[in-house]
Backbone bond lengths (Angstrom), bond angles and torsions (degrees), N, CA, C in turn:
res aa  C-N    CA-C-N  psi(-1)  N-CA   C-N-CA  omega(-1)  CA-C   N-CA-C  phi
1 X - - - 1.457 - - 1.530 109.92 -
2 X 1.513 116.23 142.31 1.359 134.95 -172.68 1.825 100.61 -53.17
3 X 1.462 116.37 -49.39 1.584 108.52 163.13 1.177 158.54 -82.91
4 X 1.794 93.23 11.43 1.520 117.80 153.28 0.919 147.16 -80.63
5 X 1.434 104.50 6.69 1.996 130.72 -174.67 1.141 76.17 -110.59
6 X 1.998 99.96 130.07 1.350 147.78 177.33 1.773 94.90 -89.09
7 X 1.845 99.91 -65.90 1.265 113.41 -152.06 1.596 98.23 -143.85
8 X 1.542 114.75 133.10 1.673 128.12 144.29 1.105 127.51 -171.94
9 X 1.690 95.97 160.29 1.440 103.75 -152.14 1.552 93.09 -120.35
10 X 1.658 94.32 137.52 1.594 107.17 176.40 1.358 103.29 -99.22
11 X 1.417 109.07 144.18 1.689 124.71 170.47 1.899 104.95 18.08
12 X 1.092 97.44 46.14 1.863 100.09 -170.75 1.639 104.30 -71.80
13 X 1.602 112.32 105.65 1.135 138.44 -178.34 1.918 109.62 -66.36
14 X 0.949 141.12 147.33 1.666 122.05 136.97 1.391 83.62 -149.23
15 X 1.998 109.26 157.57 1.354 125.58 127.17 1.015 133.24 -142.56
16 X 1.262 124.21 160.86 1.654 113.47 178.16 1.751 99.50 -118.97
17 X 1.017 98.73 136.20 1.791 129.59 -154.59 1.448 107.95 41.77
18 X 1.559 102.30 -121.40 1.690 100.50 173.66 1.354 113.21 -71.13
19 X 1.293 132.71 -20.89 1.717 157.70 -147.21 1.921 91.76 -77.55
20 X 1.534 130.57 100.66 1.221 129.04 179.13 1.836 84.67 -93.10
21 X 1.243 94.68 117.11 1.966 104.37 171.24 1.881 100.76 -97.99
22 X 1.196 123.17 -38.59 1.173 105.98 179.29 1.703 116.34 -130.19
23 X 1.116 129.36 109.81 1.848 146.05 -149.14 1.614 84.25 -92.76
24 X 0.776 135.99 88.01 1.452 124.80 143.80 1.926 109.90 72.49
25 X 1.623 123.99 64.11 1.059 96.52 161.18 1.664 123.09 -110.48
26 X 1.810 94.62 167.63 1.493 101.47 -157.07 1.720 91.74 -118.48
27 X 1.448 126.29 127.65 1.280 117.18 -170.38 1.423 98.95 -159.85
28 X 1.348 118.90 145.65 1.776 119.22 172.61 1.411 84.28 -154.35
29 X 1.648 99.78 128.78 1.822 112.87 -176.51 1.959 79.89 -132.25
30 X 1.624 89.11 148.74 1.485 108.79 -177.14 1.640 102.88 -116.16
31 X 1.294 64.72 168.11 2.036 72.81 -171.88 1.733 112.57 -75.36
32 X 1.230 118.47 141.08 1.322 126.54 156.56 1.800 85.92 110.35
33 X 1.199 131.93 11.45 1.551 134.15 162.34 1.259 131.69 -72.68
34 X 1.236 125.16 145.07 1.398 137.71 162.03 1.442 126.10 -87.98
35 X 1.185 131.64 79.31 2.179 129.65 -152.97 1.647 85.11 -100.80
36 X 1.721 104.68 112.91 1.085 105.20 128.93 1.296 163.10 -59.31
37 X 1.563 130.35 53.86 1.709 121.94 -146.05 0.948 88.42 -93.40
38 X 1.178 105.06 128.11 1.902 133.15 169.75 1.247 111.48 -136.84
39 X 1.421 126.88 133.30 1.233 142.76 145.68 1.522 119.44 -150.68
40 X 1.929 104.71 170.59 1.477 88.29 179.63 1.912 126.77 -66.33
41 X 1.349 108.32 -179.46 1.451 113.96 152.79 1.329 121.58 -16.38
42 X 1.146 134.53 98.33 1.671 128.41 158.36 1.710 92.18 103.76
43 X 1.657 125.18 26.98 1.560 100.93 -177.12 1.526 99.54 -91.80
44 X 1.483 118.10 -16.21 1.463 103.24 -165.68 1.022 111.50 120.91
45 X 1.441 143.95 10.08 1.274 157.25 176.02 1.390 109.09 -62.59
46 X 1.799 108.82 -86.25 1.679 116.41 171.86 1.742 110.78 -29.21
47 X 1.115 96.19 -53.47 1.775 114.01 -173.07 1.807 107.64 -40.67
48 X 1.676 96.90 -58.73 1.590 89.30 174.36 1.070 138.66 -71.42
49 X 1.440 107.88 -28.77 1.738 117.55 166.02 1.498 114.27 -53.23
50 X 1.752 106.83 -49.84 1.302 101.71 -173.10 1.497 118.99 -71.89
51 X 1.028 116.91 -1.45 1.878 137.76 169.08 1.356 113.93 -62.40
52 X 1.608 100.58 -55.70 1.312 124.52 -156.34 1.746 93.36 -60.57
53 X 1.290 128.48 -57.48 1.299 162.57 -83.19 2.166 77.58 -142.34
54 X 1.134 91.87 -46.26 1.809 89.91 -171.38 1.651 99.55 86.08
55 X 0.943 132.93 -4.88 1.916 120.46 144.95 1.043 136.75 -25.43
56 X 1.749 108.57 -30.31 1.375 111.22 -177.92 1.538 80.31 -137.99
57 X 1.553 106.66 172.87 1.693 108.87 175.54 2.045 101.58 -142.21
58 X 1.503 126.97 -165.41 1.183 106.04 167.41 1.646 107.03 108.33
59 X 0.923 108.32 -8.55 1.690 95.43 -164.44 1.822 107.29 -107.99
60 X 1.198 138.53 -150.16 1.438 138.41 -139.85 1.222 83.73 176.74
61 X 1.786 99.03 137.56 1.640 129.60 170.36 1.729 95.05 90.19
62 X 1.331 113.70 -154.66 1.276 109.37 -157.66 1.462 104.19 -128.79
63 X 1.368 146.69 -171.94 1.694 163.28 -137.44 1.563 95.68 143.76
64 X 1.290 95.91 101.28 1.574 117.99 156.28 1.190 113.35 -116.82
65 X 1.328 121.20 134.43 1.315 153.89 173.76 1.331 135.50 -103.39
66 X 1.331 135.17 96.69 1.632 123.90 -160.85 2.056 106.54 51.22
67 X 1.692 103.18 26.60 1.242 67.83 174.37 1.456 119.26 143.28
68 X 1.523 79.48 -62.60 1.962 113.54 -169.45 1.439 128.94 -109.83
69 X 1.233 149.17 84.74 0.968 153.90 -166.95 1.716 105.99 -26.32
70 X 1.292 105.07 128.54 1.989 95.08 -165.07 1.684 104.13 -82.49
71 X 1.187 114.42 -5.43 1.438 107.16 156.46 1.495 141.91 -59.37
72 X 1.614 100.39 -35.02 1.468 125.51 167.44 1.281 108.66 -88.49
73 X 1.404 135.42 18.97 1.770 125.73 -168.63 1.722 87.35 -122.82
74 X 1.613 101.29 163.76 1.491 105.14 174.97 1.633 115.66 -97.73
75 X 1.447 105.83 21.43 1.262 117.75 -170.10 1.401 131.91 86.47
76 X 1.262 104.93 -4.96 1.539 104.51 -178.55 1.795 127.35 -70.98
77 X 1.541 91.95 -5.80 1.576 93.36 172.08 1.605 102.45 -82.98
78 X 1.105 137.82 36.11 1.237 157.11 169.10 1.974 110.91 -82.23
79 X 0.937 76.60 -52.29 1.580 88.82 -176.54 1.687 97.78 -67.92
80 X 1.183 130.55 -39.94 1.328 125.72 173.02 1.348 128.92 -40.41
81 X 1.269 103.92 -16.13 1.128 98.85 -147.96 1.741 115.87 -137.66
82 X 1.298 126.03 98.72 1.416 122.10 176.47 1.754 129.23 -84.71
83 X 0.934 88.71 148.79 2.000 103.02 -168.52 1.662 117.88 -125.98
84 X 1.034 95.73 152.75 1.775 98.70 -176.03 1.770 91.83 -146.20
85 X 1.271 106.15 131.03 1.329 98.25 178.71 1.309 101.82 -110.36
86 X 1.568 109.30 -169.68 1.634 117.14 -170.03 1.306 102.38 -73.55
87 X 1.416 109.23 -56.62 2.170 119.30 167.99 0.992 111.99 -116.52
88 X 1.792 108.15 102.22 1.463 111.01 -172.31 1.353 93.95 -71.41
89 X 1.946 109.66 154.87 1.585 102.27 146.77 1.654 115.92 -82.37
90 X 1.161 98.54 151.44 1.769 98.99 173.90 1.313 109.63 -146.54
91 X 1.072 114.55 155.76 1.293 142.18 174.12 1.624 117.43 -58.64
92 X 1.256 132.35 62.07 1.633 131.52 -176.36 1.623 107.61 -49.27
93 X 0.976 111.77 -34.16 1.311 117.32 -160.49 1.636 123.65 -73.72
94 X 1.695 101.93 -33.21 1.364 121.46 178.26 1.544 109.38 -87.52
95 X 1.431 106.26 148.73 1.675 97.16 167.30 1.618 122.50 -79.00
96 X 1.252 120.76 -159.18 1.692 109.82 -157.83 1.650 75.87 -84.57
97 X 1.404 127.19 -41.91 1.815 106.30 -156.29 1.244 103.63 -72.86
98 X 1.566 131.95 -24.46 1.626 129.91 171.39 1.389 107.25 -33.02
99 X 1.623 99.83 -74.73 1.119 132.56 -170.97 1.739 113.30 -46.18
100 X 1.583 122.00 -66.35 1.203 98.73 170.13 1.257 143.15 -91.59
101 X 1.445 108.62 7.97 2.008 124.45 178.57 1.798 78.06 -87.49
102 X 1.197 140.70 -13.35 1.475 125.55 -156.80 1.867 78.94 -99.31
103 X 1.099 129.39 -60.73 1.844 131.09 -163.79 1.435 98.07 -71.84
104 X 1.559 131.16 -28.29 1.390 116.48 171.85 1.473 125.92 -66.96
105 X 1.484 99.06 -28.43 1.690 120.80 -159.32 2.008 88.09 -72.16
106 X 1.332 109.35 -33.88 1.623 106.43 -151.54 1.959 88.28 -89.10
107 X 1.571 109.68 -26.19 1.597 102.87 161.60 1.579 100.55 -59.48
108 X 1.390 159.14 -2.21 1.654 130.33 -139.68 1.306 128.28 40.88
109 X 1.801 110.16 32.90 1.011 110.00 163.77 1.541 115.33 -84.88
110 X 1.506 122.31 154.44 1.352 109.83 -159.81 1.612 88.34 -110.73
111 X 1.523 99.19 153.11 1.521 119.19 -141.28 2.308 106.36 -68.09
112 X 1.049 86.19 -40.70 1.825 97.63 176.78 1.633 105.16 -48.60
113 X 1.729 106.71 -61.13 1.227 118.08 -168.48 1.223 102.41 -86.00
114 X 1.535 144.04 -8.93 1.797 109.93 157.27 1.096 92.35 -78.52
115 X 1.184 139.95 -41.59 1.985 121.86 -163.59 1.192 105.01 -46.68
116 X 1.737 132.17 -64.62 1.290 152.44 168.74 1.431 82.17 -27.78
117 X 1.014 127.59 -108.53 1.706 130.24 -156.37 1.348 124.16 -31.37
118 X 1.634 105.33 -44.75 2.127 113.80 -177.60 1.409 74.91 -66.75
119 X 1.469 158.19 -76.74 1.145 130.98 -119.36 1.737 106.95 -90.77
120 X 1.257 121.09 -2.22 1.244 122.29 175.93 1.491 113.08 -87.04
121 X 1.652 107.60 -37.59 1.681 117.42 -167.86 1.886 80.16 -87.05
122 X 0.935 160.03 -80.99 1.427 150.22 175.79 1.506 109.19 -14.08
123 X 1.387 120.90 -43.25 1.350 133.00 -163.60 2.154 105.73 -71.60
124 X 1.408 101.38 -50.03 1.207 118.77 154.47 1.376 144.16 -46.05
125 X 1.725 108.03 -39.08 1.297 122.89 156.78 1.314 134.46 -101.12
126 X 1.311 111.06 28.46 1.326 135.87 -165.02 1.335 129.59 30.18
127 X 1.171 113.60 56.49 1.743 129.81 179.36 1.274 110.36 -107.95
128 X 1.278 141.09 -31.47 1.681 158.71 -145.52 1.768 86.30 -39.01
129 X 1.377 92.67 -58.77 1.795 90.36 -170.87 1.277 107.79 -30.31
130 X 1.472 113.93 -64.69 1.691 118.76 176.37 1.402 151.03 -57.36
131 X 1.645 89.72 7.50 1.411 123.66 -164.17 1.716 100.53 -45.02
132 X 1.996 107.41 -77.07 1.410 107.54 -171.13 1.673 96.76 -83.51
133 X 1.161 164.29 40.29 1.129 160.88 -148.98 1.858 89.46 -133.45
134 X 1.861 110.38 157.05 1.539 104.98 -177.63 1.388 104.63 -85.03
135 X 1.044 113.58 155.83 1.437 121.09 165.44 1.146 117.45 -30.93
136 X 1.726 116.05 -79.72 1.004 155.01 150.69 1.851 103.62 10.52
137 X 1.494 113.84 -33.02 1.297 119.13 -177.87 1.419 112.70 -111.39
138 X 1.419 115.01 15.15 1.557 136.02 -176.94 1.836 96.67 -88.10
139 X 1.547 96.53 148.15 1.364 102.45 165.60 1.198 139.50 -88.61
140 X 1.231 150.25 -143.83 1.486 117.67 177.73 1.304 81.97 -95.28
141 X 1.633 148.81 -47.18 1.020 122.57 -167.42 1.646 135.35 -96.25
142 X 1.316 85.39 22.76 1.858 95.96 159.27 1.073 94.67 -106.82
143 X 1.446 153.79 -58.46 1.425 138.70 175.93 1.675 101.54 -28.04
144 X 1.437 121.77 -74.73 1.591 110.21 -172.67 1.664 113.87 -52.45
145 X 1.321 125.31 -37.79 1.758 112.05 163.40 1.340 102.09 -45.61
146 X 1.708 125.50 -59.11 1.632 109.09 -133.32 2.487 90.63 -80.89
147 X 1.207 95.52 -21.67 1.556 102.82 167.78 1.518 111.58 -69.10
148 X 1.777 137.35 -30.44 0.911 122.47 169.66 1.732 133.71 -93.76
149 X 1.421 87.96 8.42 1.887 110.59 172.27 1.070 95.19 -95.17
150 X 1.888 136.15 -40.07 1.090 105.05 -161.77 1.707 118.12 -87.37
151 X 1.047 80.82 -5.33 2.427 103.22 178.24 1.513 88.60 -73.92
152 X 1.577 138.31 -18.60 1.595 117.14 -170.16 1.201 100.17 -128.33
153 X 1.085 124.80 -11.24 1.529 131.16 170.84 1.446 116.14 -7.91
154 X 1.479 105.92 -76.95 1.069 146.72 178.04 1.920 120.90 -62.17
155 X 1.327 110.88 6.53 1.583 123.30 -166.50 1.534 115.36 25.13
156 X 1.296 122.60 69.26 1.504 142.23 166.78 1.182 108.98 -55.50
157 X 1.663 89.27 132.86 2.075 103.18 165.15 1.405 115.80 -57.63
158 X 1.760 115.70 -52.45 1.506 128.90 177.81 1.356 94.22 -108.55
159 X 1.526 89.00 155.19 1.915 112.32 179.89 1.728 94.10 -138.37
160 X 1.245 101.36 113.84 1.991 102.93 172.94 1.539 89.86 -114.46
161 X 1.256 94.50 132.86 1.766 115.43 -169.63 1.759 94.39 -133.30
162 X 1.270 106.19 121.69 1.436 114.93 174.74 1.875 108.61 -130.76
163 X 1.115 105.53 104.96 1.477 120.51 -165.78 1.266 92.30 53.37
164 X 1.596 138.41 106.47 1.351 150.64 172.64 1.233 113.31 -96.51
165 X 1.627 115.32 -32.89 1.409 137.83 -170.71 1.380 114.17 -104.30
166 X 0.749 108.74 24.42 1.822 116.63 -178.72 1.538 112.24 -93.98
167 X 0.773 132.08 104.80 1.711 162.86 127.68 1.512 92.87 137.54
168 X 1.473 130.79 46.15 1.480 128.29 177.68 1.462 117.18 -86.78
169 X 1.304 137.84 154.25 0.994 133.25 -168.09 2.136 99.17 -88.11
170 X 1.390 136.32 170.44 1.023 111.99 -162.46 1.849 92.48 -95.00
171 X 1.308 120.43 -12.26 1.385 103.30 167.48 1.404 123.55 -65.00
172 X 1.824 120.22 -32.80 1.279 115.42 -177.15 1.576 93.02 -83.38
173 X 1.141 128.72 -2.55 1.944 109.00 -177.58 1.740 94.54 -69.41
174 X 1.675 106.62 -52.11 1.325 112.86 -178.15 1.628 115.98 -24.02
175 X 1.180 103.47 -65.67 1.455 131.47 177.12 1.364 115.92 -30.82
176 X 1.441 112.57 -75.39 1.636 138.34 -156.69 1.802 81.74 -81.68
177 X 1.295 146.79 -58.45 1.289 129.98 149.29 1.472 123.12 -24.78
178 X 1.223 146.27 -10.41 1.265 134.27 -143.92 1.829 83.66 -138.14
179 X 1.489 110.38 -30.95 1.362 119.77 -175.38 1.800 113.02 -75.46
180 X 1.553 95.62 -38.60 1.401 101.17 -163.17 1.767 100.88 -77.47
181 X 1.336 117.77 -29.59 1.507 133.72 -167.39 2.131 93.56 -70.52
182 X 1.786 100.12 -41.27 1.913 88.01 -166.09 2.066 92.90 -72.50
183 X 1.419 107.80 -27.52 1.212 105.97 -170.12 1.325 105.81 -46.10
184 X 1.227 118.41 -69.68 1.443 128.17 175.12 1.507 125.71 -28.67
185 X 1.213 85.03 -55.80 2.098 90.28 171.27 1.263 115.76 -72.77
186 X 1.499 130.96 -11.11 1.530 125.77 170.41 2.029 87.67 -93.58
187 X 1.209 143.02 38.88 0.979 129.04 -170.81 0.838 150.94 61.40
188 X 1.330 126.81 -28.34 1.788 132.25 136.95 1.021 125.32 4.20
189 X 1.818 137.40 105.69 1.519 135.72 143.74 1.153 126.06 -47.90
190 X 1.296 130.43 139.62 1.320 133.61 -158.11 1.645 106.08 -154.58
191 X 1.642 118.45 90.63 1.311 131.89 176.43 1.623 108.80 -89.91
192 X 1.232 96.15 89.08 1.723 97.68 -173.37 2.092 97.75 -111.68
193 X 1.383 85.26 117.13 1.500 122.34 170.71 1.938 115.23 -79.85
194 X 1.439 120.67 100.39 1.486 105.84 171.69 1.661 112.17 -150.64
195 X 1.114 117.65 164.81 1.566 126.25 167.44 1.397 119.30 -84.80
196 X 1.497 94.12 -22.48 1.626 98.76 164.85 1.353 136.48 -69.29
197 X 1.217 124.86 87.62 1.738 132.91 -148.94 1.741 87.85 -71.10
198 X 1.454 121.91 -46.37 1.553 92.68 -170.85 1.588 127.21 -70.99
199 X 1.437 97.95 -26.73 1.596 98.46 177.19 1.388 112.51 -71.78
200 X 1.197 124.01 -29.24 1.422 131.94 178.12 1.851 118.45 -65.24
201 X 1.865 94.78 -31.40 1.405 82.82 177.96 1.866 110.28 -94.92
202 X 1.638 113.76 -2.60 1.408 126.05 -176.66 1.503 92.44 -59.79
203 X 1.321 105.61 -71.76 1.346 116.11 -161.80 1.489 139.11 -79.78
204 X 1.298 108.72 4.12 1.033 113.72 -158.89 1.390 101.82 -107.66
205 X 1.569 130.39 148.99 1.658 120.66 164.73 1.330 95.90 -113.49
206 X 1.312 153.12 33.34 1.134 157.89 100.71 1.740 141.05 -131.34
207 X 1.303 119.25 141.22 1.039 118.05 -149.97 1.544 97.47 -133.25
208 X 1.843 90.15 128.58 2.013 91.47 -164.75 1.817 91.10 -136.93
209 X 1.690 97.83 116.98 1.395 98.76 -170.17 1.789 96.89 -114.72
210 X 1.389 103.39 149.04 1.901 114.89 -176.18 1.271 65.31 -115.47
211 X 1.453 86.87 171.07 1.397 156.67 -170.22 1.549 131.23 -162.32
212 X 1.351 131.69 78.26 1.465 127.59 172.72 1.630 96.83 70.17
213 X 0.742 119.11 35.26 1.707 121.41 139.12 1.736 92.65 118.16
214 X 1.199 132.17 -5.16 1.263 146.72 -168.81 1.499 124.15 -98.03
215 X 1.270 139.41 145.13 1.179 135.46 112.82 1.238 152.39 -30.02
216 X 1.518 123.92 85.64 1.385 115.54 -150.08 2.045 102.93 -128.54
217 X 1.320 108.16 9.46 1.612 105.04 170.50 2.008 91.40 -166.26
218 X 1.238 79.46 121.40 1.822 84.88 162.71 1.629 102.21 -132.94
219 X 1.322 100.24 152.64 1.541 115.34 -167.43 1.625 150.96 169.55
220 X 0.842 138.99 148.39 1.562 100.27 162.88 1.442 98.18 -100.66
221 X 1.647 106.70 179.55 0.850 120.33 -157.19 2.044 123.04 -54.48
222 X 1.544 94.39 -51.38 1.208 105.22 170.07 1.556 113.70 -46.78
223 X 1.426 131.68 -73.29 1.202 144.20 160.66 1.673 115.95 -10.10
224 X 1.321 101.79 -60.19 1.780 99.95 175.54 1.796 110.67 -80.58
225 X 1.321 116.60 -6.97 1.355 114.79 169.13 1.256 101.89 -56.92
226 X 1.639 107.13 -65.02 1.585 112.79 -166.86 1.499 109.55 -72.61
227 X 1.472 130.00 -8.00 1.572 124.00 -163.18 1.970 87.13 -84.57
228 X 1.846 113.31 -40.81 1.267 109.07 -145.18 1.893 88.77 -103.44
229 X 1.205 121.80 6.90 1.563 128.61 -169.69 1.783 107.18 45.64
230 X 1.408 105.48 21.59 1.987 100.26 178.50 1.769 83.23 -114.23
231 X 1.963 90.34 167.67 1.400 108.89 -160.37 1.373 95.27 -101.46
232 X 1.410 138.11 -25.10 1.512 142.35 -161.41 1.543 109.68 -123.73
233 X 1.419 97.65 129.31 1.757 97.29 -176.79 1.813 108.72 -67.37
234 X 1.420 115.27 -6.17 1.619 107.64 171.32 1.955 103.16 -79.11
235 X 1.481 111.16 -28.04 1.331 111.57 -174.11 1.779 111.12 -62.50
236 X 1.770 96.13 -40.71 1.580 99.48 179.06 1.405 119.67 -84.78
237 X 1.420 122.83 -21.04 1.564 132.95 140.74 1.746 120.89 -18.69
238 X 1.577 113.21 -66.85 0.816 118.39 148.13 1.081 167.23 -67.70
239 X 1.335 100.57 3.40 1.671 133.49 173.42 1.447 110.66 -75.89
240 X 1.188 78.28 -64.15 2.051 97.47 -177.18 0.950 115.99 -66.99
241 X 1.794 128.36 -33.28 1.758 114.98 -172.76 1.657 80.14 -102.95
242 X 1.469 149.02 44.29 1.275 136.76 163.65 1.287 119.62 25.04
243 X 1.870 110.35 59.63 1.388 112.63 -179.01 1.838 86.11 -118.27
244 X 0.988 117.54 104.41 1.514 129.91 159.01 1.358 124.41 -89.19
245 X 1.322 121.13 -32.36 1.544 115.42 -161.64 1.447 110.25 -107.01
246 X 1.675 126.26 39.47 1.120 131.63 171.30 1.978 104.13 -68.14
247 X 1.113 103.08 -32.85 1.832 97.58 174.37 1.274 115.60 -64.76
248 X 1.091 134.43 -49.73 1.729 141.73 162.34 1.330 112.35 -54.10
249 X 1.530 114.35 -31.68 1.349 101.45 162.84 1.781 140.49 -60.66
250 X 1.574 89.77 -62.55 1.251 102.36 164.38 1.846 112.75 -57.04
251 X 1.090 122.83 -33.40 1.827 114.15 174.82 1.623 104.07 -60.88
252 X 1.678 119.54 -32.68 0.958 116.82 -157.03 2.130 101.62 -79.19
253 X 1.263 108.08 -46.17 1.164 137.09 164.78 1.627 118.69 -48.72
254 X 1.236 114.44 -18.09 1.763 128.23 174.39 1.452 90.89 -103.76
255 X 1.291 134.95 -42.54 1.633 111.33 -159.21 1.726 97.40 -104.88
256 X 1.341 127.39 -1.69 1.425 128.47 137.67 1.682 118.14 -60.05
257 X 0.888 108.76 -54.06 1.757 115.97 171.67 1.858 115.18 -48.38
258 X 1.606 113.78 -41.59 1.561 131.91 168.72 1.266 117.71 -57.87
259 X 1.440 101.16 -48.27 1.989 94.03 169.06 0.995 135.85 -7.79
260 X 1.191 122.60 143.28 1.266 128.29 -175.26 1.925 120.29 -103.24
């Protein structure tokens, strides 16, 4: 149905100089999904999020959003929408409650009730201790909690997660897995970006991999088993971006390491 598209992108062009990073993609994701976009280094991944998002500007064909082409909007589908990037910037300097009564306040969250809230969603991921404490004295993986409260803070339609799980302990992966799956069933879009082929194929009910500025496997998981006849989404990973000789590599890389 015409009001179940969250997000799509027509023939969505970008480049930077002569360098075409994204050739024409064609995509319509519905609401209440899980999108795996995966590809290697340099396919164009970051590039589309940061499109999507209006971070970057410049490109050809269209990005509709709830609807509306985000060129013609005054930005307010902004607020819809939470992000986690691969290297967030953050604030070292502020403590975690600066920091998220400061990203709720710029949603119109009103100042009592985000405090009330960062200290409950902190309370949950076991940081509370670190609540008024600086960042700056956070570890890498309380920095990625107090970065993935502040992407939900705000209860977003879309969630773009690019390495979300990176320096997590494996009880909070459990967790933030267990979070992203209820999100979905209350309807929530969920564009989760990773290198991690197994979590990507756990979680995901569809899985959309580039290649060099392209679209080159859409699916869920089962579906590209049988499209690519391999059993592991790292096997069909490697099919499609024609990287085979990671075994010769690494042999080559152990008997460099043996030297004498």
């Amino acid at each position: 149905m015409e009001n179940n598209k969250v997000l799509e992108l027509i023939n969505l062009r970008k480049s930077f100089g002569e360098k075409d990073v994204l050739k024409g993609i064609n995509l319509t994701v519905d609401r209440g999904s899980i999108i795996g976009y995966i590809g290697p280094n340099g396919a164009g991944k970051s590039t589309t999020v940061k499109l999507i998002m209006g971070l970057i500007t410049g490109y050809t064909g269209e990005i509709r959003i709830f609807g509306e082409e985000i060129l013609a909007t005054d930005e307010s589908y902004k607020k819809k929408i939470g992000y986690v990037p691969e290297v967030p910037d953050i604030y070292d300097s502020l403590t975690g409650k600066e920091y998220l009564t400061f990203i709720g306040q710029l949603y119109g969250i009103e100042y009592n009730k985000v405090n009330e809230k960062a200290q409950k969603l902190m309370e949950i991921l076991g940081i509370l201790e670190s609540y008024e404490k600086r960042i700056s004295s956070y570890s890498k993986g309380m920095k990625q909690k107090l970065i993935l409260i502040s992407s939900l803070i705000h209860d977003p339609e879309i969630l773009f997660l690019d390495e979300p799980l990176s320096g997590l302990d494996a009880n909070s992966v459990m967790i933030i897995k267990e979070i992203l799956s209820h999100l979905a069933k209350e309807g929530k879009t969920i564009f989760y970006s990773s290198h991690i082929m197994e979590v990507v194929e756990k979680i995901s009910d569809r899985i959309i991999l580039i290649n060099n500025g392209e679209i080159v496997a859409d699916g869920n998981f089962e579906e590209l088993k049988n499209n690519f006849k391999e059993s592991s989404l790292e096997n069909i990973f490697n099919e499609v971006t024609g990287f085979h000789e990671y075994k010769e590599l690494a042999e080559a890389f152990i008997s460099a390491v043996k030297e004498v």
